[in-house]
C-alpha positions in Angstrom: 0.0 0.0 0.0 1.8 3.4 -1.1 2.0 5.8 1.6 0.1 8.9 2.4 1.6 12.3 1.4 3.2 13.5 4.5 2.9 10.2 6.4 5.6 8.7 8.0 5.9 5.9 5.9 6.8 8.5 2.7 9.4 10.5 5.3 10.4 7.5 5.8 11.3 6.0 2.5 12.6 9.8 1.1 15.3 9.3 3.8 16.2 6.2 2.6 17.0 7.3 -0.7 18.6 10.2 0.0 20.9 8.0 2.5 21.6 5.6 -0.5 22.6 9.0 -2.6 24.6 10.5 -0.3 26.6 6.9 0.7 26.7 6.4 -3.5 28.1 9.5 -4.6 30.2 10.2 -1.4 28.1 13.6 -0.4 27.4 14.9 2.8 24.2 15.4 3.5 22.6 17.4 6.7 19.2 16.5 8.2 17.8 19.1 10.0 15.2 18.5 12.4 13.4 19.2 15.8 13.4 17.6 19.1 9.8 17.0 20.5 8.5 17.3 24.1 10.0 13.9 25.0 13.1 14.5 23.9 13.2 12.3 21.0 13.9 13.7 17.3 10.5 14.7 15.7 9.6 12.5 12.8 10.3 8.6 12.5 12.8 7.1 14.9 14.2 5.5 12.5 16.0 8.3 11.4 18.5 8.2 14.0 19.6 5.0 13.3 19.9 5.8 9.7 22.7 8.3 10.1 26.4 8.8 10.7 26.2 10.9 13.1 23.3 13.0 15.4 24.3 16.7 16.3 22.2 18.5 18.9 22.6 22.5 18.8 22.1 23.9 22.4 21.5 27.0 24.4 19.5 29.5 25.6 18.1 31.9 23.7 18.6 34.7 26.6 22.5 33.6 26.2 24.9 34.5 23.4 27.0 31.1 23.6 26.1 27.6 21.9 26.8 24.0 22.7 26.9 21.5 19.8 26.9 18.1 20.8 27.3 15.2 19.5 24.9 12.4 20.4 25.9 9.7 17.8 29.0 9.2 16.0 30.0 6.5 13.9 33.8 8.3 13.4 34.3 9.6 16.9 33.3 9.8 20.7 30.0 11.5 21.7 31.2 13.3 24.4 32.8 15.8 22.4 31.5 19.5 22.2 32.0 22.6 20.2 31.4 26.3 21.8 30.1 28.8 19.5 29.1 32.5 20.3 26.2 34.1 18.4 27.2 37.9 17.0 26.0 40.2 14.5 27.9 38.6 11.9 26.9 34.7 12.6 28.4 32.0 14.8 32.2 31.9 15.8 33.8 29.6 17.8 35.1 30.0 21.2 38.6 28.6 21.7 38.7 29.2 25.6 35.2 28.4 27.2 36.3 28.5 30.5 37.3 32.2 30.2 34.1 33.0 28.6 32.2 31.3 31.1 34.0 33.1 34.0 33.8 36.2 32.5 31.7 39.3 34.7 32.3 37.1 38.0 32.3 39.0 41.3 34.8 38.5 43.5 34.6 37.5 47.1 30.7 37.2 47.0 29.0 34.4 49.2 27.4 31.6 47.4 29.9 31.3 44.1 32.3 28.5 43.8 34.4 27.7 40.8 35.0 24.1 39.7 36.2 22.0 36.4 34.0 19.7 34.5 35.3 17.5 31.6 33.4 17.9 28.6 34.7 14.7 26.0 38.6 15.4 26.6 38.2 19.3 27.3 38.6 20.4 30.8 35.9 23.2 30.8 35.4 25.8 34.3 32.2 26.4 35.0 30.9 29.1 38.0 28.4 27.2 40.7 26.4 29.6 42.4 23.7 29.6 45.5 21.8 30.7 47.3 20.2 30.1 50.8 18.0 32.5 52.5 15.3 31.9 55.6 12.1 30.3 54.4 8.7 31.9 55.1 7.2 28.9 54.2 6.7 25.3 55.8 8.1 23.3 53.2 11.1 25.7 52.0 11.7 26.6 48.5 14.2 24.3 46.3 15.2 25.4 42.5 18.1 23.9 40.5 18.9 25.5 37.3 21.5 23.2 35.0 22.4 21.4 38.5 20.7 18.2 38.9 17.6 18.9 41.4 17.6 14.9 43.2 21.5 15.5 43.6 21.5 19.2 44.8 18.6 17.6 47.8 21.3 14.9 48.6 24.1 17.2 48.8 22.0 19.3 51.1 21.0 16.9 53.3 24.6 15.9 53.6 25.9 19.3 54.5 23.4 19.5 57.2 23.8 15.9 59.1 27.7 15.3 58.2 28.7 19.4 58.1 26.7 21.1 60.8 24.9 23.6 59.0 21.3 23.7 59.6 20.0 24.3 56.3 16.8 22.5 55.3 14.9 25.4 56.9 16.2 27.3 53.8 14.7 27.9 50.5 17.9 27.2 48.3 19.0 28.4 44.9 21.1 26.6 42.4 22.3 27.9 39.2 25.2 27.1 36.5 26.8 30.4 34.9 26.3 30.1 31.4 23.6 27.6 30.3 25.7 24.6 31.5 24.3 21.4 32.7 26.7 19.9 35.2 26.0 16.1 35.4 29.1 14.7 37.0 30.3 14.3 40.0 33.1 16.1 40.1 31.4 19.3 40.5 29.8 18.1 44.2 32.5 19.6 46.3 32.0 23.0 44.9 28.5 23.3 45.4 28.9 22.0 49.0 31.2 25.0 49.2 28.8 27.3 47.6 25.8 26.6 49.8 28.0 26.3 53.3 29.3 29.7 51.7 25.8 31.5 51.1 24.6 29.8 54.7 27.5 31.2 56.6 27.5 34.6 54.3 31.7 33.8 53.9 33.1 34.2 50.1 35.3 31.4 48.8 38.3 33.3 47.6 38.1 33.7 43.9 41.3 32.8 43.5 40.3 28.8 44.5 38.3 25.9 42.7 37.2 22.6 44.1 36.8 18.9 42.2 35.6 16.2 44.2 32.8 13.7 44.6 30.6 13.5 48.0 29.2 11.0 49.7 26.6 10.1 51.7 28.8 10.1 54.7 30.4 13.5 53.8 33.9 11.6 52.2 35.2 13.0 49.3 35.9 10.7 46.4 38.1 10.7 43.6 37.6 11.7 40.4 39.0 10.9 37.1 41.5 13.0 35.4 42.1 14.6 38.0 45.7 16.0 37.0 44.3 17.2 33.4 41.3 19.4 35.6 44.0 20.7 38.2 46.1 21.6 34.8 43.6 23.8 33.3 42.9 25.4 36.7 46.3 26.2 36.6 46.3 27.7 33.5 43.2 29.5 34.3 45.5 31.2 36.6 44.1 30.2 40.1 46.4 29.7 43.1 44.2 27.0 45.0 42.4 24.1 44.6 40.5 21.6 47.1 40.7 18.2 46.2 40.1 14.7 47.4 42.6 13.5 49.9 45.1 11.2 47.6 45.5 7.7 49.2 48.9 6.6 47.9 49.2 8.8 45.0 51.0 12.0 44.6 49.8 14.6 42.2 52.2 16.8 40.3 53.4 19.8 41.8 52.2 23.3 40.1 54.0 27.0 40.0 51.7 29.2 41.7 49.1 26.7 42.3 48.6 25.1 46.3 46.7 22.2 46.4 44.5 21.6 49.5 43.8 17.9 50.0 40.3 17.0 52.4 38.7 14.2 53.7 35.6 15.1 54.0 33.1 18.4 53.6 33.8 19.1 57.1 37.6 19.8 56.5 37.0 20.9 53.3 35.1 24.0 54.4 37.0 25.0 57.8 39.9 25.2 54.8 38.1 27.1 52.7 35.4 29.0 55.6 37.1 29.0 58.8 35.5 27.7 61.7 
């Protein structure tokens, strides 16, 4: 039975043959689509598994920098990105995202913590903000913009039973600096840091980042590449970072760059905070 016009059965079979003319004549051939409510690409599924490769083009429209991303890739890794800025003239690419990223940041303000997240093989700094304010409210307040909201609750809850700081009678405010979704671990330490910073109205110095995993028992955890994250923070030209305590491993020593190793939140932030 011949398909409908404008079925999916006819998109369908039209992207078959243009597959087979672009893999016969060796031509590159872009599909350009939309990404539905769901989150899957708009049109037959099928599609995806047609192609070589499945770009998404991200950002905010209130923000002048892009994220294309690769979610399939038959000739590469996936976790690769490309950072492009929008201007009067088109899109051009940004060859240090961490500096963009940092740009306009206060310094010594409560609630701001810097940390490194890898994006594919790029090292990538990103700003971690918060805020915590008294709640007027019985159930207080909790909003997580590009931080993930379940991990954010956890983290809280740690800081209060394993750090000491009573803040689940808070509302709380999360955001990432510049339309990134953090969604490793790595970046735990430094939003402790920025919520036991808002809480106890004390700046982290902007001349420090963190990198570190938490648990559930306040430890801090390893994470990988390590030494390629402290080497870009370096670069970035901060003098200290707080890392996981190293258990039989010793990291390179940096110019102008102190490394504070912690056990858990609680050292981490009398480092950092003070008493």
């Amino acid at each position: 039975m011949d398909a409908a016009p404008g079925s999916v059965g006819q998109v369908k079979e039209c992207t078959l043959r243009l597959m087979e003319l672009a893999k016969g004549s060796a031509v590159t051939v872009f599909v350009i689509g939309h990404v539905n409510k769901e989150g899957s690409i708009a049109g037959p599924k099928v599609l995806e598994h047609m192609v070589d490769c499945v770009l998404y083009f991200e950002g905010d429209q209130h923000m002048s920098c892009r994220i294309l991303r690769a979610a399939k890739n038959r000739f590469g890794a996936t976790n690769e990105i490309g950072v492009f800025e929008m201007q009067n003239a088109g899109l051009s690419e940004v060859e240090n995202p961490s500096k963009m990223l940092l740009s306009g940041r206060p310094d010594d303000a409560p609630g701001t913590c810097v940390t490194c997240v890898m994006e594919g093989v790029r090292p990538v700094l990103a700003e971690i903000q918060a805020l915590l304010a008294p709640s007027s409210y019985a159930a207080p307040r909790r909003t997580s913009n590009g931080f993930d909201y379940n991990r954010s609750a956890m983290l809280m809850a740690v800081l209060e039973k394993r750090g000491g700081l009573k803040v689940s009678a808070c509302d709380a405010y999360m955001n990432i600096i510049g339309g990134l979704n953090l969604d490793e671990p790595a970046a735990d330490l430094a939003a402790v840091l920025a919520l036991a910073s808002s809480y106890l109205d004390k700046p982290v110095p902007s001349s420090m980042a963190a990198v570190g995993e938490v648990g559930l028992t306040g430890e801090l955890r390893n994470v990988h590449q390590l030494e390629q994250r402290l080497s870009e923070i370096h670069r970035m030209g901060f003098e200290s970072c707080v890392v996981p305590r190293q258990r039989g491993k010793k990291l390179p020593q940096y110019d102008h760059l102190k490394v504070i190793e912690a056990s858990n939140i609680g050292e981490a932030i009398r480092a950092v905070l003070g008493k």
